[in-house]
OpenMM code with the backbone's topology and positions (N, CA, C; nanometers):
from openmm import Vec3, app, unit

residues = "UNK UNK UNK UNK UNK UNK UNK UNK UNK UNK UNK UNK UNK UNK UNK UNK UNK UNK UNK UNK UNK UNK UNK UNK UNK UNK UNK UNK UNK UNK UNK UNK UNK UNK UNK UNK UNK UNK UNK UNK UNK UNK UNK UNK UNK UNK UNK UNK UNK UNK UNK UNK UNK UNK UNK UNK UNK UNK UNK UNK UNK UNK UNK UNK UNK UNK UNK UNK UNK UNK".split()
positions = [
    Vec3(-2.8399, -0.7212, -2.5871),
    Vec3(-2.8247, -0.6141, -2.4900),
    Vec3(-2.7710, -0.6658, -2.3566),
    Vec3(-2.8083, -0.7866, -2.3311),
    Vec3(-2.7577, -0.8496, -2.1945),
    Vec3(-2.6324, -0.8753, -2.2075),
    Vec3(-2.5303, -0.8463, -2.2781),
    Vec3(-2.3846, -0.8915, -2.3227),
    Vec3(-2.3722, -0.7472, -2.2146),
    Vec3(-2.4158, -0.6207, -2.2676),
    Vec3(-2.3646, -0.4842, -2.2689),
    Vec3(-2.3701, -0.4834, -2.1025),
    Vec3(-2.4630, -0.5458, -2.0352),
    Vec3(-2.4781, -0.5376, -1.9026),
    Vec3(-2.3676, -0.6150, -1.7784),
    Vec3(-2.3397, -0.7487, -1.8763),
    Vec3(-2.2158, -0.8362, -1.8479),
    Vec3(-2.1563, -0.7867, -1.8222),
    Vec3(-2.1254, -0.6927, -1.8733),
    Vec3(-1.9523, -0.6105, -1.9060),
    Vec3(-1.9100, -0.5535, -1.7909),
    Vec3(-2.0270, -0.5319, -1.6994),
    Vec3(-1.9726, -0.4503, -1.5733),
    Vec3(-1.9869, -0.5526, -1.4454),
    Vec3(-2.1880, -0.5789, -1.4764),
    Vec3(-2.2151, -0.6500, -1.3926),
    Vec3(-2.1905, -0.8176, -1.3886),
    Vec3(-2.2056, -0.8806, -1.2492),
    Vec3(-2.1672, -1.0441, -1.2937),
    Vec3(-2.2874, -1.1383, -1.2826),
    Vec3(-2.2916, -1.2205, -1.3535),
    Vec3(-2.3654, -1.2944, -1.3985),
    Vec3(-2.3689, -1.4302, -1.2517),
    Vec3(-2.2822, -1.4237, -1.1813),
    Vec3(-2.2564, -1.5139, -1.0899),
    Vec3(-2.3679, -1.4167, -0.9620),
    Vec3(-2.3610, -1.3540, -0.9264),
    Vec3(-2.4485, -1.2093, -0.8866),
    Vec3(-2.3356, -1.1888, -0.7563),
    Vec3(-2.2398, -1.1852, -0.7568),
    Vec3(-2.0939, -1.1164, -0.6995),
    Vec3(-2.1447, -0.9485, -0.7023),
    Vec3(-2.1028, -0.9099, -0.6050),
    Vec3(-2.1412, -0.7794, -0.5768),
    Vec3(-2.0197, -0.6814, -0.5042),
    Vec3(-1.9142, -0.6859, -0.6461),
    Vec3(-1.7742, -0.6716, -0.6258),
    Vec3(-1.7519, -0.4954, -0.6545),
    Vec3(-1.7728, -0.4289, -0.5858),
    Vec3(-1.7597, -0.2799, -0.6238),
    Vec3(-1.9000, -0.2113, -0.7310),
    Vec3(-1.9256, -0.2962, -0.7944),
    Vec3(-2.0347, -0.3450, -0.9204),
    Vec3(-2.1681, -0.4021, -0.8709),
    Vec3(-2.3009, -0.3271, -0.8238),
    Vec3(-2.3858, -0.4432, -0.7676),
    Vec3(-2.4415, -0.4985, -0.8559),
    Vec3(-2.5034, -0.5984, -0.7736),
    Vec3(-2.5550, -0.7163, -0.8847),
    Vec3(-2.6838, -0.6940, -0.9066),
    Vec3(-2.7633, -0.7089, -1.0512),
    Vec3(-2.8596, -0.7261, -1.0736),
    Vec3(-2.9045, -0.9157, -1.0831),
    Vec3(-2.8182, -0.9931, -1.0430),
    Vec3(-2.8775, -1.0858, -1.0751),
    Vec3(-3.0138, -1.1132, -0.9193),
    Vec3(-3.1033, -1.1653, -0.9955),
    Vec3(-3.2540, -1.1679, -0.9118),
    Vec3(-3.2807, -1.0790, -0.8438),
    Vec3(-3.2983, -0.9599, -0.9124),
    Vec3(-3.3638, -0.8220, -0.8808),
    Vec3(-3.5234, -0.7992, -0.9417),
    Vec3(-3.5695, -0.7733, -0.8273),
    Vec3(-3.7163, -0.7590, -0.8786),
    Vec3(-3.7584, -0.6923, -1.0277),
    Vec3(-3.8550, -0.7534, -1.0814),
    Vec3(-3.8340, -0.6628, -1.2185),
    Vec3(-3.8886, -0.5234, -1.1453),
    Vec3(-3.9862, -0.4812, -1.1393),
    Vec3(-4.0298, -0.3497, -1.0973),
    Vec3(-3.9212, -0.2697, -1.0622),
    Vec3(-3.8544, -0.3065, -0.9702),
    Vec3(-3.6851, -0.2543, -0.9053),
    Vec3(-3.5854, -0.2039, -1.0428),
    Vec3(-3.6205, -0.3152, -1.0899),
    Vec3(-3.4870, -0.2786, -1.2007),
    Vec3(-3.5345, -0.2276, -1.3210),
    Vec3(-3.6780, -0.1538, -1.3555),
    Vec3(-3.7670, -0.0963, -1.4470),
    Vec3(-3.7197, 0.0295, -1.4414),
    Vec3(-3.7730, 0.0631, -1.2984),
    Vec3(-3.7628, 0.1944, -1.1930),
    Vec3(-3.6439, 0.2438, -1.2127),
    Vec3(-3.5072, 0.1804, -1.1628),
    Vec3(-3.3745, 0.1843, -1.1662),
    Vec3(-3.3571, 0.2637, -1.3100),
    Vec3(-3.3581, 0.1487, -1.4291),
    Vec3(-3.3519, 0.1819, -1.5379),
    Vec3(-3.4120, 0.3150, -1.6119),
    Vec3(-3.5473, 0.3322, -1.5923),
    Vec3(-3.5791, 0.4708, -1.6293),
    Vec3(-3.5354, 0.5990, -1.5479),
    Vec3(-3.4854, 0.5506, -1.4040),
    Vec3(-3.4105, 0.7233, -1.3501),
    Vec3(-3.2815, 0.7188, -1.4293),
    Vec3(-3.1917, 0.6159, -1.4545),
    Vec3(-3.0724, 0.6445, -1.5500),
    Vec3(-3.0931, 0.6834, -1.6734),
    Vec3(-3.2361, 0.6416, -1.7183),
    Vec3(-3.2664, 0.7053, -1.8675),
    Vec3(-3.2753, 0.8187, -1.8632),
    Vec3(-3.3850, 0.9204, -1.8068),
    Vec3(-3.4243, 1.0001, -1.7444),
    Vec3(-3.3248, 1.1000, -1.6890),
    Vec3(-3.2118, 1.0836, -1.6547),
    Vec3(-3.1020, 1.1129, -1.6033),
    Vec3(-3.1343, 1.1814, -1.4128),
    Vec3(-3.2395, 1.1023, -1.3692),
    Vec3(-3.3037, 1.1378, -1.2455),
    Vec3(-3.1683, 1.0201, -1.1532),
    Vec3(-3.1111, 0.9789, -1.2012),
    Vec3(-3.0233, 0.8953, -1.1718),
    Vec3(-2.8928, 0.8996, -1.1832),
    Vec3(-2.7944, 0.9961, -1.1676),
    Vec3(-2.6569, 1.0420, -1.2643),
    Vec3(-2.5427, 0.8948, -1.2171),
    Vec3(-2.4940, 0.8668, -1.3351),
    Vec3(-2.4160, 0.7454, -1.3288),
    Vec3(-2.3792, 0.7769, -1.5058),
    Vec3(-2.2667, 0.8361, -1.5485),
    Vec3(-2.2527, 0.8217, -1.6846),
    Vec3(-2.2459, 0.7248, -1.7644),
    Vec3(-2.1899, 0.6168, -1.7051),
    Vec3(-2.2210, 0.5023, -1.8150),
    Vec3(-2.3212, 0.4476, -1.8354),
    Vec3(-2.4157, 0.4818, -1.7092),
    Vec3(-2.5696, 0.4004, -1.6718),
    Vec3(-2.6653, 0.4765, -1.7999),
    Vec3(-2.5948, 0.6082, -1.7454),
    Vec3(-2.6981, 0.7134, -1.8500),
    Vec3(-2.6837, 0.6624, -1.9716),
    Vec3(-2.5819, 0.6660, -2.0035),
    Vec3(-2.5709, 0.6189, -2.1671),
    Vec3(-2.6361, 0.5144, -2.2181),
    Vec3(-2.6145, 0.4121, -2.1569),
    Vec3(-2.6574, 0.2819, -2.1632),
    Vec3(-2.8254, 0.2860, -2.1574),
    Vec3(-2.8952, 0.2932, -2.0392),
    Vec3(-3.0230, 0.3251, -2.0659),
    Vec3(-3.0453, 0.4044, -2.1374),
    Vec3(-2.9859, 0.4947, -2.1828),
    Vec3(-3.0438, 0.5707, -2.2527),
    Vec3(-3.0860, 0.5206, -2.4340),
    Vec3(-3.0048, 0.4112, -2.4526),
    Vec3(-3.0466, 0.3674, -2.5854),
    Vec3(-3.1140, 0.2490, -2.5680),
    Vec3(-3.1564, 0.2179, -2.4510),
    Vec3(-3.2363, 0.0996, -2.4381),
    Vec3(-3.4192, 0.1954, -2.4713),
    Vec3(-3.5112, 0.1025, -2.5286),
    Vec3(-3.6625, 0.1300, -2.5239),
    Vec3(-3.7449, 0.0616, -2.4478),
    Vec3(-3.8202, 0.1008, -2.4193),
    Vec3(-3.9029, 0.0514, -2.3173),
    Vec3(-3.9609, -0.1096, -2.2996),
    Vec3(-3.9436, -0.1669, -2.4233),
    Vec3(-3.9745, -0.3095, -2.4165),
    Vec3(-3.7974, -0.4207, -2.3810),
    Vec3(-3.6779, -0.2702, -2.4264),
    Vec3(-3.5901, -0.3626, -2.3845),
    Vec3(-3.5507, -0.3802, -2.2344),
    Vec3(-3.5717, -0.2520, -2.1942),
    Vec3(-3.5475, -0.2091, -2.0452),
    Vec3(-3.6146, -0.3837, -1.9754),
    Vec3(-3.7795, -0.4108, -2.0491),
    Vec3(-3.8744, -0.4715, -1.9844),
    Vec3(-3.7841, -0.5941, -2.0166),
    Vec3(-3.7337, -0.6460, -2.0799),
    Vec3(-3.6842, -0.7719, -2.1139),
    Vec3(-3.6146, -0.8060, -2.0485),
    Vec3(-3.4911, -0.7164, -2.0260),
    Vec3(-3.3986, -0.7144, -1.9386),
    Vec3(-3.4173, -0.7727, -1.8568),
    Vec3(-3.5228, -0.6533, -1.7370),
    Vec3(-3.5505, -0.7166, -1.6378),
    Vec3(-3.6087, -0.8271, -1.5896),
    Vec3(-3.6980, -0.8381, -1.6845),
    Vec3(-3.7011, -1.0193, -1.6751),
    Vec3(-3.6337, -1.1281, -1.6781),
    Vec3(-3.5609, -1.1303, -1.7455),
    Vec3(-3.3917, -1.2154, -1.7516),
    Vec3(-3.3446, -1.1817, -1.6209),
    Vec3(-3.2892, -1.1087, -1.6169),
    Vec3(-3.2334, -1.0977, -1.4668),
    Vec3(-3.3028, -1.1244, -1.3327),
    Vec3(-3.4471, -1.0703, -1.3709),
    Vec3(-3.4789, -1.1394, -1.2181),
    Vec3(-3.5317, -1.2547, -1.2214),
    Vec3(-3.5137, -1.3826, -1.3325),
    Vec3(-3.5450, -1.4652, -1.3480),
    Vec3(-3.4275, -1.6064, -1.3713),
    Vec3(-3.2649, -1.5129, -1.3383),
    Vec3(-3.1281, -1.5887, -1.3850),
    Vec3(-3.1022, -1.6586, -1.2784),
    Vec3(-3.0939, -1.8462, -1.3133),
    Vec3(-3.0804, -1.8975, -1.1961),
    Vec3(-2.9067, -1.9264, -1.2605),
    Vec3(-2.8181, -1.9336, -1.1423),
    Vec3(-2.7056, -1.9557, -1.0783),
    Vec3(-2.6615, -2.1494, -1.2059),
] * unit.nanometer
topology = app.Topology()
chain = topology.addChain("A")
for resn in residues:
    res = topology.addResidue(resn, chain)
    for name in ("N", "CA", "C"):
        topology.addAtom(name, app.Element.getBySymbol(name[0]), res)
């Protein structure tokens, strides 16, 4: 699933039109993730995307990311 997130966002945590999730609090990026699920968040690709994520992947995620050192 972290490939699918690549695709937009950067792994370097460049914050080029695209912000970066790299070392984002997990809680932050839980939150984030369920208003795009939720669609409390409108972003169509976001929606989509969370939207086939489940709740343990959302959680994974965010751990990776707020845990990606440089």
């Amino acid at each position: 699933k972290r490939q699918e997130c690549t695709t937009c966002h950067q792994l370097d945590g460049a914050d080029e039109g695209i912000p970066s999730i790299v070392l984002w609090p997990e809680a932050d990026f839980v939150v984030a993730m369920h208003a795009y699920k939720n669609k409390r968040r409108e972003h169509p690709v976001m929606n989509m995307i969370a939207g086939r994520l489940n709740d343990e992947e959302i959680a994974a995620l965010a751990a990776y990311f707020a845990n990606l050192e440089n």
